[in-house]
C-alpha positions as CSV (number, residue, x, y, z in Angstrom):
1,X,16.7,5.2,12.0
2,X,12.9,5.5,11.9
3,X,12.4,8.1,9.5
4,X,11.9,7.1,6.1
5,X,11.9,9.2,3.0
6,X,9.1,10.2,-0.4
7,X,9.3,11.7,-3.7
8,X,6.9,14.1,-5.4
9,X,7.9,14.5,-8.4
10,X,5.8,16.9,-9.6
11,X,6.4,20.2,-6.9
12,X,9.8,18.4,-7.0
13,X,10.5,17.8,-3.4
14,X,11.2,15.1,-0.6
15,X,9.2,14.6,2.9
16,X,11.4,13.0,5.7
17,X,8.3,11.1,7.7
18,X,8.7,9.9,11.2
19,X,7.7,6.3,11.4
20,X,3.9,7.3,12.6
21,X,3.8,9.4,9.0
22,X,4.3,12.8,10.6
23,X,6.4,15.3,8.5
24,X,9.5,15.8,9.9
25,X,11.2,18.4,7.0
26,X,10.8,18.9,3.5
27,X,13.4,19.2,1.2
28,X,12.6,21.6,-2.0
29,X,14.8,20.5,-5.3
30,X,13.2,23.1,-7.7
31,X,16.4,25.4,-7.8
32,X,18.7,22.1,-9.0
33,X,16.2,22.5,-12.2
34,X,14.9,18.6,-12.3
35,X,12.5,17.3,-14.5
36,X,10.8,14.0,-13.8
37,X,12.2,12.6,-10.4
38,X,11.3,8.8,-9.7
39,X,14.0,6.1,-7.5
40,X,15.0,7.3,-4.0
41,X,17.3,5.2,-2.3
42,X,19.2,6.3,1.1
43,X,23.2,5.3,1.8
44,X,24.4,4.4,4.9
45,X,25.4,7.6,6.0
46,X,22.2,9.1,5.4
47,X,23.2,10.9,1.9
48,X,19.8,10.6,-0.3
49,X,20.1,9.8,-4.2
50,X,17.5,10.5,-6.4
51,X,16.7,9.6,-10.0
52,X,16.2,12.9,-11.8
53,X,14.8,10.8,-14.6
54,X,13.9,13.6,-17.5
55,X,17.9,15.0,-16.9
56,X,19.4,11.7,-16.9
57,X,21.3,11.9,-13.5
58,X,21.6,10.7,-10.1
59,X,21.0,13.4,-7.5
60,X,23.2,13.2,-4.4
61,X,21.9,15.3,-1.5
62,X,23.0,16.0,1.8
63,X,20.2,15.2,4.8
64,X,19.5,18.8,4.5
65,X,18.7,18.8,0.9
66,X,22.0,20.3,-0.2
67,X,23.6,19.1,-3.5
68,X,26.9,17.1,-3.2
69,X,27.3,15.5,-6.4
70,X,25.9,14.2,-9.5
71,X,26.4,11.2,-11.1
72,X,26.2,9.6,-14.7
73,X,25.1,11.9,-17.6
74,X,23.3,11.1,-21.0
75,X,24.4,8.6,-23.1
76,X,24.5,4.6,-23.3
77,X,28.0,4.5,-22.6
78,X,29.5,2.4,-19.6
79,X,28.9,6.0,-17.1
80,X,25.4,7.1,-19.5
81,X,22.2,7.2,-18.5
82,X,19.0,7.6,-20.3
83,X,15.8,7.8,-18.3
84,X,17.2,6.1,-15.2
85,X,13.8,5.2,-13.0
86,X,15.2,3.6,-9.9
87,X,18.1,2.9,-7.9
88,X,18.9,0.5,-4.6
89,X,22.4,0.0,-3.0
90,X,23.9,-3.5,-2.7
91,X,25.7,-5.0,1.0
92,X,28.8,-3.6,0.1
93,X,27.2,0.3,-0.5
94,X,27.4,0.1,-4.0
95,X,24.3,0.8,-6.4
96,X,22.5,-0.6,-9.5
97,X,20.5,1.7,-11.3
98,X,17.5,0.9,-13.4
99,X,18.7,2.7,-16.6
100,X,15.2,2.2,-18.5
101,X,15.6,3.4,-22.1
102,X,18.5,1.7,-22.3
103,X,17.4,-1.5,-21.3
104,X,19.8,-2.2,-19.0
105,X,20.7,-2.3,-14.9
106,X,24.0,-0.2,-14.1
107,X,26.3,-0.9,-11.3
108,X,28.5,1.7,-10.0
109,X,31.2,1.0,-7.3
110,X,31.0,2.7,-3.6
111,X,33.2,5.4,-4.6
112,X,30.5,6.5,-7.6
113,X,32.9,4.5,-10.3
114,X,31.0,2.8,-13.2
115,X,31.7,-0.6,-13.1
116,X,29.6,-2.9,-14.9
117,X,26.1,-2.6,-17.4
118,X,23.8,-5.5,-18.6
119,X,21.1,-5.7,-20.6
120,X,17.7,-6.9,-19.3
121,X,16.3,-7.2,-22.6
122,X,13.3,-5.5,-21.5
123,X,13.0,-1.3,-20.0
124,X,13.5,-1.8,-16.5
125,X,11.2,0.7,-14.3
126,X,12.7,-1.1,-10.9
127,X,15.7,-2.7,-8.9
128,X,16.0,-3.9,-5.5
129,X,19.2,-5.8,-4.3
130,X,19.0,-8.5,-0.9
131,X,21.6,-9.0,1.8
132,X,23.3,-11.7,-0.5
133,X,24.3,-8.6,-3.4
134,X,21.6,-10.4,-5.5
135,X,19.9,-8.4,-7.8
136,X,15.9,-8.0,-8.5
137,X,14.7,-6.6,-12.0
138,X,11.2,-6.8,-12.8
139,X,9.7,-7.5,-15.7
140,X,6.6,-5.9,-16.8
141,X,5.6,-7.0,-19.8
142,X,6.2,-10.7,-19.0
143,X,5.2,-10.2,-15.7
144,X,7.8,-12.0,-14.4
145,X,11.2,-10.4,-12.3
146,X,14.7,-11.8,-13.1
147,X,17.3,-12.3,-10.4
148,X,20.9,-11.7,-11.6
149,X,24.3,-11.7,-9.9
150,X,26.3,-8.0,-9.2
151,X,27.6,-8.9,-12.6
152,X,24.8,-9.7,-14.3
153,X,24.4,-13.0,-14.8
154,X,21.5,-14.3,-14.4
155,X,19.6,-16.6,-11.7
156,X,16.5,-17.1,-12.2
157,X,12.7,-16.0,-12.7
158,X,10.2,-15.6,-10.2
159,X,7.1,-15.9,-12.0
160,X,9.0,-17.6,-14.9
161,X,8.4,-21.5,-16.0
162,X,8.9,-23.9,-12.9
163,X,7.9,-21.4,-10.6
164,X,4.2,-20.3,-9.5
165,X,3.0,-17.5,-11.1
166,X,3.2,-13.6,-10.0
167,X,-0.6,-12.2,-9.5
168,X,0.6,-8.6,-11.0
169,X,2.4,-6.9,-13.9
170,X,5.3,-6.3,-11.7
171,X,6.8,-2.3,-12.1
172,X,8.7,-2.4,-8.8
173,X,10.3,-4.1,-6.4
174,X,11.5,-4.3,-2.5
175,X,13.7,-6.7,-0.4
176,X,12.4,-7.7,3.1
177,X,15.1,-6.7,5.3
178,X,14.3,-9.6,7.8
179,X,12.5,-12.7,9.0
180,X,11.5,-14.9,5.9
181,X,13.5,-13.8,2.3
182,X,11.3,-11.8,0.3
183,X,10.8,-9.6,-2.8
184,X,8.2,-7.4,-2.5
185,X,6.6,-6.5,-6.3
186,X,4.1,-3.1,-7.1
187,X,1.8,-3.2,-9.8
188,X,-1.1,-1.3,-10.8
189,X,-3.7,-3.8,-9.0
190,X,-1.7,-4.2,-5.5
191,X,1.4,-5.6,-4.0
192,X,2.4,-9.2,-3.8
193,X,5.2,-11.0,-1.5
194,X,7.8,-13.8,-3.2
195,X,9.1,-15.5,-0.8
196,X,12.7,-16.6,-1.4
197,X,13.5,-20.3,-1.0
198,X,17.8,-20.8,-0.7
199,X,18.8,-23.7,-2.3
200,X,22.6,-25.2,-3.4
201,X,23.5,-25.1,-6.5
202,X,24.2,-27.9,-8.4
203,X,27.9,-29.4,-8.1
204,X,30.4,-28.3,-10.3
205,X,33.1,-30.4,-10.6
206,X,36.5,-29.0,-9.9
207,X,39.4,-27.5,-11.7
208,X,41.5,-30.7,-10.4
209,X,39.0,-32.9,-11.9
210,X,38.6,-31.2,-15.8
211,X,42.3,-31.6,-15.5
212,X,42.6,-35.3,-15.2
213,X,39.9,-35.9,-17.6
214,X,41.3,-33.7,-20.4
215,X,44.4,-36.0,-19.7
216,X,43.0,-39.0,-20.1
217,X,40.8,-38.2,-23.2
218,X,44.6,-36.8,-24.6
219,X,45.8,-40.1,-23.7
220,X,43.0,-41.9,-25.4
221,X,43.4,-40.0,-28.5
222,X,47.2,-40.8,-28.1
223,X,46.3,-44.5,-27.9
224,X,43.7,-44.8,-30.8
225,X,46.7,-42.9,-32.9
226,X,49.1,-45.1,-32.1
227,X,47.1,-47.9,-32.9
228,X,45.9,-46.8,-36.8
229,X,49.6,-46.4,-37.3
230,X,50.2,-49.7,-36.3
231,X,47.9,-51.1,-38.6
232,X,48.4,-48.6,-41.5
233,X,52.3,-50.2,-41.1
234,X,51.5,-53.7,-40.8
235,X,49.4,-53.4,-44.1
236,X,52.4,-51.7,-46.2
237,X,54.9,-54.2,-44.7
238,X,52.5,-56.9,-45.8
């Protein structure tokens, strides 16, 4: 609705704001013994999840605070986590985690099965994900954020060669839910707007197509054979 959500990490607990700022509850984690929260994100039936960074977990909590689940534990296997920072849910309600120390995004499916993991190369402190499923990741040190498919393969840089330059050392990252496509990216001097420009990708030719010219390069091959033979014969005959 209009209420929106915020972390303090250090009493640990979450404000539920109305959309003029005013608190409308607060929700006190210190008896689930956290240590370090960072990414909230919110599902689409309210449930809250929260990156209890130091315990490397993902929180689940009712609208009241109450603890349903937990999710991932420590490790750098395929359902690990180690220092996860930040967390956003994709179109089709499942999430990507930032999993920082090891350098990596996570995907989990809606029903909280670990699906994929990718390395970034680089410690990921953020993640945002747009209406299209595709995936933000920005890049601190190069100051630069990747864009990568639910899988993880990647798009593109904004910020990277080709493309103007990003004012900041981008930490973190937002979608713009509507009007004109945008990432929003947080860095210690300020926030900064990419706008997204949609263009086709470049045509692929077709199954049908690699078919018909694997058959005539056989058929070529076949030809070019045939003829050395021929000679190769003509010259022992002769």
């Amino acid at each position: 609705g209009e209420s929106f959500y915020v972390v303090d990490r250090g009493t640990p607990r979450i404000f539920r704001l109305d959309a003029s700022g005013r608190a409308q509850a607060t929700l006190n984690l210190a008896s689930f013994g956290t240590y370090g929260l960072n990414g909230l994100a919110v599902d689409a039936t309210g449930n809250l999840y929260v990156a209890d960074t130091g315990r490397n977990r993902i929180l689940v909590l009712g609208q009241d605070g109450g603890l349903k689940r937990t999710i991932g534990h420590s490790g750098s296997d395929l359902s690990g986590l180690t220092q996860p920072m930040s967390l956003a849910f994709a179109p089709d309600a499942s999430m990507f985690v930032a999993d920082w120390e090891n350098s990596r995004i996570a995907h989990w499916s809606s029903t909280f099965e670990a699906t994929e993991a990718w390395s970034t190369s680089f410690r990921p402190f953020g993640v945002a994900v747009d209406q299209l499923g595709r995936v933000f990741v920005p890049d601190l040190e190069r100051r630069r954020v990747e864009a990568f498919t639910p899988q993880g393969a990647p798009l593109g840089e904004l910020g990277g060669p080709g493309s103007p330059p990003i004012e900041i050392a981008p930490k973190q990252v937002a979608v713009g839910r509507s009007g004109q496509p945008s990432v929003y990216a947080l860095g210690s001097d300020g926030i900064v707007r990419l706008d997204l420009e949609n263009t086709a990708p470049p045509p692929q030719p077709s199954a049908d197509v690699d078919v018909a010219s694997l058959g005539v390069l056989a058929l070529l091959l076949v030809l070019v054979g045939a003829a050395i033979n021929s000679r190769r014969a003509r010259r022992r005959a002769a």
